[in-house]
N, C-alpha and C positions, 0 to 999 in steps of 0.2 A: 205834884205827883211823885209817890216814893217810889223809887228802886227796888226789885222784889229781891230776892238770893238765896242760892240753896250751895250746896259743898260743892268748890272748886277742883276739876279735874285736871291733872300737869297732861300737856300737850293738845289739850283740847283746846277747839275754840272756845273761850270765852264771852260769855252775852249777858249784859245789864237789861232787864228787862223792865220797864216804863209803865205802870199802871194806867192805864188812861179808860177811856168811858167806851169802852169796848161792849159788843152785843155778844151775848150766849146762841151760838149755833148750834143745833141736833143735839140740846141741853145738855151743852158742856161747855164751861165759862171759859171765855177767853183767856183767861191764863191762865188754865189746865191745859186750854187744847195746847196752847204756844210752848210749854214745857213741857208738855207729851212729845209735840216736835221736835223740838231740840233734841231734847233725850233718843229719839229716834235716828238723826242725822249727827249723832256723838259730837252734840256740842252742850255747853253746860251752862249753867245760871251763876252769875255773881257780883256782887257789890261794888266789889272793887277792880282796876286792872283790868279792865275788861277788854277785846277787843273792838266789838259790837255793841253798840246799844240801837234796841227794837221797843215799840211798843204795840203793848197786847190789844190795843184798839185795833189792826188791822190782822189781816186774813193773808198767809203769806203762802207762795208757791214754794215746795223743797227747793225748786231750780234756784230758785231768788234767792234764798239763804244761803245755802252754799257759794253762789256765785260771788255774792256779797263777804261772805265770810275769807274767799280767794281774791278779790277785788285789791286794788292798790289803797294804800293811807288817803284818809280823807273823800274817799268815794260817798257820796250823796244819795239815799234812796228813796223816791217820793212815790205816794198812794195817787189812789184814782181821783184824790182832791186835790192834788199838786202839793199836798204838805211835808212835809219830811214825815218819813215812814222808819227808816232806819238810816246809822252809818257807819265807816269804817274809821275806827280812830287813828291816828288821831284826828278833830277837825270841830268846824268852830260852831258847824249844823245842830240846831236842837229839835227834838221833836218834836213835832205837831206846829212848830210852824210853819210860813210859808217857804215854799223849795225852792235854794237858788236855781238861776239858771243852767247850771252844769249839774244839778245831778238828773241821777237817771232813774230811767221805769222802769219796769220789771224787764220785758221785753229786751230792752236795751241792754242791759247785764246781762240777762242770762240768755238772751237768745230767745224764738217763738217754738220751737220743735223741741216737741213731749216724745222722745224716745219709746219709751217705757210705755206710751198710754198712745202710740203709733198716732197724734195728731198736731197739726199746727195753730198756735195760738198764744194768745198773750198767756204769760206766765201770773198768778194771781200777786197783787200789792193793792188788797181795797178794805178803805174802811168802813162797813156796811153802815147803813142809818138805821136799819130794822133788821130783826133775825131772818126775815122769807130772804129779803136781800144776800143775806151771807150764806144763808141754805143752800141757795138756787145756784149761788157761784160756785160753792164748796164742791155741789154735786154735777155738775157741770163740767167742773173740773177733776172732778174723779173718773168719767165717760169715756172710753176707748175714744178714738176719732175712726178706727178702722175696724169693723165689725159686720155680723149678718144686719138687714137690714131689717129686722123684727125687730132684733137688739137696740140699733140703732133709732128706727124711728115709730116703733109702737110702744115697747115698756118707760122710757125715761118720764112721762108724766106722771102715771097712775107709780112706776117704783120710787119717785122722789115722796109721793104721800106713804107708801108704805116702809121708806126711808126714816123719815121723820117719825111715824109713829114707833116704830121700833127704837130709837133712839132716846123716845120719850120716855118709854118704860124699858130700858136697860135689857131688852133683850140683846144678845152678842151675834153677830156673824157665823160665829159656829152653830149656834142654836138656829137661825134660817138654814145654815147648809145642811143640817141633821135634816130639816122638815123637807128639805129638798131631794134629799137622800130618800126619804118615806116614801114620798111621791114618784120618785124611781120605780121603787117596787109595787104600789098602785097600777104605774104605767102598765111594767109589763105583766102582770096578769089579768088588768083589763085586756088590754091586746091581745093574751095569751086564749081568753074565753071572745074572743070576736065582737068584745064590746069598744066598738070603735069610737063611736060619740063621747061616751065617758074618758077611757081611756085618752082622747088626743086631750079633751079639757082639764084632767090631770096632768098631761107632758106641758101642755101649755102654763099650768101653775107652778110644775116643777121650772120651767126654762125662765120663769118672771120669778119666783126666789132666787135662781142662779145670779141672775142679776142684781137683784134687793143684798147680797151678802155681801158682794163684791165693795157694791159705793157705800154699804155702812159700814163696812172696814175701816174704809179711807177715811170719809169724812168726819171719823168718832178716833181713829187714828187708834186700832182696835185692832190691827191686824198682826197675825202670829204663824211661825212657818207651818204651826200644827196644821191651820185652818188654811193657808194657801196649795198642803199639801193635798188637803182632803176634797179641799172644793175641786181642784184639778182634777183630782185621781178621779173624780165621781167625772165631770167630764168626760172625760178620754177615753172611760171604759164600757158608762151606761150604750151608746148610743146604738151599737151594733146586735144589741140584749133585744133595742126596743123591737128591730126589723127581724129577729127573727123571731120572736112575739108574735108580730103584725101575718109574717106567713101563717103560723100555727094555726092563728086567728082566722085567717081567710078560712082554711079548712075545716075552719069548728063549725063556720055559717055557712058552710055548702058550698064555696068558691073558692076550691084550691084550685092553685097554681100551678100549669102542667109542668113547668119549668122552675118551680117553687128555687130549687138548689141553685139551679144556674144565675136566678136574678137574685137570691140571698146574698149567692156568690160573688156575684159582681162588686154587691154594693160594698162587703166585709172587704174585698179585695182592695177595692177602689177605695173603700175609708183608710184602709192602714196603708194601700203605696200614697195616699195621698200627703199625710203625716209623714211619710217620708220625703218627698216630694221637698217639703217644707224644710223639715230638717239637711237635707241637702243643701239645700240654698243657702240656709244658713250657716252652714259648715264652709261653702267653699266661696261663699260673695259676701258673708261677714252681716246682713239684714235679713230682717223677713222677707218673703216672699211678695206678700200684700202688701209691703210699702214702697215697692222698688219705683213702679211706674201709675200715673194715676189711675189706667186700666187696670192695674190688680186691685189697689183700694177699692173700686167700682168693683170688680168680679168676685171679691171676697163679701159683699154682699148677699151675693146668689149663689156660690159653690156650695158642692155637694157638705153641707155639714148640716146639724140637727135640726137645726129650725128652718132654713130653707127645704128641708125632707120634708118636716112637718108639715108647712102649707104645701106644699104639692101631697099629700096625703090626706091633707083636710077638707082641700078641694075636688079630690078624687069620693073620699065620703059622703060628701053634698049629695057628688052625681050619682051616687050608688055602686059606686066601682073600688070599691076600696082595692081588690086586686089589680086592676090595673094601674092602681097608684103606687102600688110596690114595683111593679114596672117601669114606671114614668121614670121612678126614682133611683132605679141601676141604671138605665138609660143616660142618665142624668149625670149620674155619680162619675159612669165612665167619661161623659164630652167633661165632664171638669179634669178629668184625671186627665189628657189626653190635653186639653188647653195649657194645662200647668208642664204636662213634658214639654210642650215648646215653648212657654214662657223660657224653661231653664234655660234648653238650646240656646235662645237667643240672650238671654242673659250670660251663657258663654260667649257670646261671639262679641256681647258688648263688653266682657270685663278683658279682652285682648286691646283696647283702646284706653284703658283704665280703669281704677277701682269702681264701682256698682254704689252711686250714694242714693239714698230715697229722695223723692222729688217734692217730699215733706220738708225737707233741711234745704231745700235749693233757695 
């Protein structure tokens, strides 16, 4: 197996990379994707000198490179076949075969707690047998661990097929979040004309692209601040458009809301203290909110945000009440707003005993 190499950069890491019989995942050949990486985590390709040698047979976690690349002389790193996977030079390890005893797993270096992607878990060192195999992991591991729980346990099947097919034919993450964008404006002016059935079944397309743009970012290693600005920005701003839509809407079909402003009210109120809520936290206990204790993980399933609105809205439409669903949903909005002020309180009273760490990193 020969050493691949492209131009050496002074102060960077240094990585000899290993051609080996590696599989093509979300059709991008293994040593594309592994030099899209590097290039990403400001480490560079080369023949010679190197500090690192990897090879592109295996599917690696950011956590794991970097840890690896900060690791001491000679640290050892073995896949999920026990082979050597990478190491740190110098040292007498070759790759692909079997791993002495002392070296280590991903886990082990870098730690099981995804910061970044708020979950605990082994850190990725595998060398697939088949592409659905490295798919599955790839995408698995691009996945929040802390999110609504629509997010979390209705889209990742059906969005890992519309993952992959997008991948296949080279559409980008910004062209999903444009169509997702579109579907925004569907939203509300379905809503806005009292067509509620349509309407939620386009929020609901829109809220399953939201998701599909995110993990093909990742797993195609596609991602640009353009597109992390835009996809947020569409977030943060569509959702309060939708509910006042949804009121106008009640009134187009004969069911205004006698209180239409007060429950509009609440919800815009309670969406943006709630957002603040959050950023507080973070400001002055240094984590999110939702990762501090395993009750916020759990409550940030259900708190007032888009998709949990949405089924309580979509179940209110079943019943033929879609105005009272706008109700349910300030109601709602407020006990969230109202749980989160004393989450903080007490989140005060715990950071007088010491710093606040999530019970994800315990």
């Amino acid at each position: 197996m020969e050493p691949k190499s492209t131009v050496e950069s002074c102060g960077a890491t240094r990585v000899q990379v290993v051609a080996g019989a590696g599989i093509a995942a979300f059709s991008l050949a293994p040593g594309e994707r592994l030099s899209r990486q590097l290039g990403r985590l400001g480490m560079v390709e080369t023949a010679q000198d190197a500090d690192l040698i990897l090879t592109d047979a295996c599917l690696y976690g950011n956590s794991v490179l970097t840890a690896l690349a900060e690791a001491r002389s000679g640290t050892v790193l073995m896949d999920n076949h026990r082979l050597v996977a990478g190491v740190k030079l110098p040292s007498d390890a070759r790759i692909g075969e079997p791993a002495p005893a002392s070296a280590m797993t991903g886990a082990t270096l870098a730690g099981r707690y995804d910061k970044k992607l708020r979950k605990r878990t082994d850190p990725m060192v595998m060398r697939p047998a088949y592409a659905a195999e490295g798919e599955q992991a790839l995408f698995d591991a691009s996945y929040k661990g802390v999110t609504d729980f629509v997010t979390k346990h209705v889209w990742p099947a059906p969005a890992l097929v519309v993952t992959r097919w997008c991948a296949a034919r080279g559409i980008t993450p910004n062209q999903v979040t444009w169509a997702s964008f579109i579907l925004v404006l569907v939203t509300f002016w379905l809503f806005w004309i009292g067509a509620f059935g349509p309407g939620l079944v386009a929020a609901y397309a829109m809220t399953f692209l939201d998701t599909v743009d995110g993990k093909l970012a990742r797993v195609t290693l596609t991602s640009s601040k353009f597109g992390d600005w835009l996809d947020h920005g569409i977030d943060l701003i569509h959702p309060p458009f939708w509910w006042w839509a949804w009121v106008v809407g009640c009134a187009a079909v004969g069911m205004p809301l006698a209180d239409g402003g007060l429950a509009l009210g609440a919800i815009l109120a309670g969406y943006i203290l709630q957002r603040a809520e959050e950023g507080l936290f973070i400001a002055r206990f240094g984590i999110e909110m939702h990762i501090w204790r395993p009750f916020d993980s759990f409550f940030r399933k259900i708190t007032a945000r888009r998709n949990p609105n949405m089924v309580i809205l979509t179940l209110a439409t079943l019943a033929g009440a879609p105005r009272e669903g706008l109700i349910a949903v300030a109601i709602w909005t407020v006990i969230c707003l109202v749980v989160h002020l004393v989450r903080i309180g007490q989140a005060f009273g715990a950071a007088r005993r010491g710093p606040l760490t999530s019970w994800l990193a315990e």
